[in-house]
N, C-alpha and C positions, 0 to 999 in steps of 0.2 A: 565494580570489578569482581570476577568470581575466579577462583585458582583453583582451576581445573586439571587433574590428573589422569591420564588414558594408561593403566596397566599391556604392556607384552607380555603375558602372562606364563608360566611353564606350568603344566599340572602336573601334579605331582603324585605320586604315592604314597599318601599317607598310612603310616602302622597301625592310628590310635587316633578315639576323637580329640583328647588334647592335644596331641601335635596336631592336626589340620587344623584346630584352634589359636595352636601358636604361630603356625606359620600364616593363617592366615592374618592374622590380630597386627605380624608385623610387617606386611605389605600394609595395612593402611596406616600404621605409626609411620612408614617410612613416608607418605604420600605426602603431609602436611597441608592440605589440600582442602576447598570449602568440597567440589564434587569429585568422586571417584567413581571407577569407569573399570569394572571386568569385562571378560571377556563372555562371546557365545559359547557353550557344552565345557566351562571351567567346572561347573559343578560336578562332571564326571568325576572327576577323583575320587570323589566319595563312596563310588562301587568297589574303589581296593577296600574301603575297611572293613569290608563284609566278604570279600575275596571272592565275590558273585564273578560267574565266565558265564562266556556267549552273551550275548547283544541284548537278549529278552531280557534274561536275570539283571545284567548289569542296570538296563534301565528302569527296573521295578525297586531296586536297591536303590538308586538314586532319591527316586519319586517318595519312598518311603523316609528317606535322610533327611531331604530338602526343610520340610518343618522344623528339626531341631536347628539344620544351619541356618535357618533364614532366622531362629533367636537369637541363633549367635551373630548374626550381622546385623540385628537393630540394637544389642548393647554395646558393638563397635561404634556405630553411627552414634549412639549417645555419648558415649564412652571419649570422642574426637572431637565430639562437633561437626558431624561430615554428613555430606547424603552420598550417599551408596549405589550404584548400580551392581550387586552383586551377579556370582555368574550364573549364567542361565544352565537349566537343568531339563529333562522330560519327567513330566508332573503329568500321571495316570488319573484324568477328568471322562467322563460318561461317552464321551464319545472317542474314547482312545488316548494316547499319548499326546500330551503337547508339551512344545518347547517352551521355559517360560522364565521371563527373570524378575528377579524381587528389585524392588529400588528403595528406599531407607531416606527416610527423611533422621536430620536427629533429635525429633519432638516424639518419638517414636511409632509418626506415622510410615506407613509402609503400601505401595501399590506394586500388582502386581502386571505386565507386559507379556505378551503371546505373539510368536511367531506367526504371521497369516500366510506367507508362501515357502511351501517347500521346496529343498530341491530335489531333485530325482533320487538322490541316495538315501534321502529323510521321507523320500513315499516308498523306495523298496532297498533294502532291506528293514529299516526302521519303524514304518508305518506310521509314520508323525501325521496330525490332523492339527490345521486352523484350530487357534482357540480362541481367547473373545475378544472383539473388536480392539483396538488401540484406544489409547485416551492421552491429553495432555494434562500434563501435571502444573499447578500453579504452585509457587517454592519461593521460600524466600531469597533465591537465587534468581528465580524468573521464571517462564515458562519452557517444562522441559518434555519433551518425545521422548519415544524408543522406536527403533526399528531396527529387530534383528536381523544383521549377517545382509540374508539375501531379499530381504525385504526392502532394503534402501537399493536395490536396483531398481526400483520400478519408486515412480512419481505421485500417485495420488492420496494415499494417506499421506506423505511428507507437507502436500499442499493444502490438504485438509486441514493439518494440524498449523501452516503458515494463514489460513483463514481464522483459526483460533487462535492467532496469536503466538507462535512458537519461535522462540529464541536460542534455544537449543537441543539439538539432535543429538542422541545416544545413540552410535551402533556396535553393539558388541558384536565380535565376528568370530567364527572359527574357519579356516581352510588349509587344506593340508597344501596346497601349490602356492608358489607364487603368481602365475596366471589367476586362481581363487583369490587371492589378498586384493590384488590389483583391481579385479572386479569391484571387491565391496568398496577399493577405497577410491575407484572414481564414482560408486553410487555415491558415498557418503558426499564427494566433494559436486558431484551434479546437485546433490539437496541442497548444499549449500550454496550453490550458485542460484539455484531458480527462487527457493522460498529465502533468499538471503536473511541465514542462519548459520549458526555456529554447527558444525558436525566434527564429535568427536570417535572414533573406531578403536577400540579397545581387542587386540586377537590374543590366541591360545600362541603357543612355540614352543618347540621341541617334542621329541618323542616320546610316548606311551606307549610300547607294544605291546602291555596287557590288555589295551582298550580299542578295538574295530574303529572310536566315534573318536579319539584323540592319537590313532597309534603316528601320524604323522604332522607336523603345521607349521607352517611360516605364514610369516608378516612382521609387522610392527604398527606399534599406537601410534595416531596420526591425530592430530586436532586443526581443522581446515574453515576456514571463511568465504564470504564472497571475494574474487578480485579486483576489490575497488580501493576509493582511496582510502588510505592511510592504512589498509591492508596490503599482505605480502603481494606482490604484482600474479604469485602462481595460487594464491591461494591456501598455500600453506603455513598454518603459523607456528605449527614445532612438527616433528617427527621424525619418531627413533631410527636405531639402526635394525636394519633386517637382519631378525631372528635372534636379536639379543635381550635377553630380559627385563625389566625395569619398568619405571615408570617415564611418562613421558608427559612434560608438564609444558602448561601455558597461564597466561593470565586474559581472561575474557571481558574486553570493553561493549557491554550493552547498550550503554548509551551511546558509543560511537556508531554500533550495530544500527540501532534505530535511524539513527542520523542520515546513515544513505541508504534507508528504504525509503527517506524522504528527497533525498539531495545528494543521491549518488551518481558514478557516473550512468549507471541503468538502472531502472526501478521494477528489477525481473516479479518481484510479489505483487505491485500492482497491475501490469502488462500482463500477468497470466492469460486472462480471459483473451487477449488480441489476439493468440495464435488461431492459426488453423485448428478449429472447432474447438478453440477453447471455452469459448462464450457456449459448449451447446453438452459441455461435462458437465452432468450434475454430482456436484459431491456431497457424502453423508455427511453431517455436522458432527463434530467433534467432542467428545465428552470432556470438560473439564473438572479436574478432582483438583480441590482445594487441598495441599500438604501443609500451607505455615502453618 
């Protein structure tokens, strides 16, 4: 069993690097949780404590902050016992900005995740670029993905990473609509119908109007399964309330998980290939990083 947490996140405006220290230190004390689960572009906040304006600034302030936080979220991860999906930021790499989120083991391994597909607003104004392929992680929780935001709309890395083995889906999301929430959060729950896997969505909420990339967002954390048996009939196995902050917990049965990829009412992971040219997609092999 793994006790899973999905943050609604609000970002915040921190004054000082100890208060975003404390505030964040006491969202994962509140979580109680083996895995915790931020949000996509949480790590904005970080541009107010350098009081950087306009979009460029803000996002080079980020990119330069992100190492000190990402210390401070692997002595939290020790510090709990937790692994971490901390938020994602744009992290300034050779070929331009990418979007990218840390994940925290609490042995104090740490991998890092890159957005592959942008949206229109992250190719102009932003200029965000693909950064390095996906990987799945093996954990002493199980094996876990990421797929930011708008990446878990579209199918083939999720299926990639259900050929390696993958039991659970991270998607941290940001959108400022609820038409944008609902998006990521029937991608997330299409992964988990097809590669029958756990997908849990982790968003931003509330408003920033010092910041272009958070000044508006709704959603809520959602943690969603296949619907079969002994799972919820829609698929759902917790989720909050829209636009309210908090966490949003579950408890994840793995081994029931595997159970009907054998002896379920469908065996969407193995039947992949029978669709309409599915037998005739080749997919790249999956890197897996060993965390325990």
């Amino acid at each position: 069993m793994v006790r899973v947490a999905a943050a609604t996140y609000p970002a915040g405006a921190p004054e000082s690097w100890s208060a975003w220290e404390d505030a964040v230190e006491g969202w994962v004390a509140d979580a109680q949780a083996d895995l915790l689960v931020f949000p996509e572009y949480g790590a904005m906040e970080l541009a107010h404590l350098t009081r950087a304006e306009g979009l460029s600034d803000q996002m080079t302030a980020v990119s330069d902050a992100l190492p000190r936080a990402w210390d401070h979220w692997a002595r939290l991860a020790a510090k709990y016992g937790a692994h971490i999906l901390a938020p994602s930021g744009p992290v300034r790499e050779p070929q331009g900005f990418v979007n990218r989120a840390m994940f925290f083991a609490p042995n104090g391994e740490r991998q890092a995740h890159d957005k592959q597909v942008m949206t229109p607003w992250e190719r102009d104004p932003m200029d965000m670029r693909p950064g390095a392929a996906p990987v799945l992680m093996e954990t002493s929780l199980g094996r876990i993905g990421v797929q930011i935001c708008y990446d878990a709309e579209f199918p083939f890395a999720t299926r990639a990473m259900a050929e390696a083995g993958l039991d659970i889906l991270l998607v941290p999301s940001q959108t400022e609509t609820p038409a944008g929430f609902h998006r990521v959060r029937i991608g997330a729950q299409a992964r988990a119908l097809e590669a029958q896997c756990f997908a849990v969505q982790s968003p931003t909420q509330g408003v920033s109007d010092w910041s272009s990339v958070l000044d508006e967002n709704a959603g809520t954390a959602g943690v969603y399964a296949p619907p079969d048996l002994g799972f919820p009939d829609d698929g759902v196995v917790a989720q909050g309330v829209m636009n309210q902050p908090g966490w949003t917990r579950a408890t994840l049965d793995l081994a029931h998980l595997r159970r009907i990829r054998e002896g379920g009412g469908v065996q969407g992971r193995a039947h992949w290939p029978e669709q309409f040219g599915g037998d005739s997609v080749a997919l790249p092999r999956i890197s897996v990083v060993d965390m325990r």
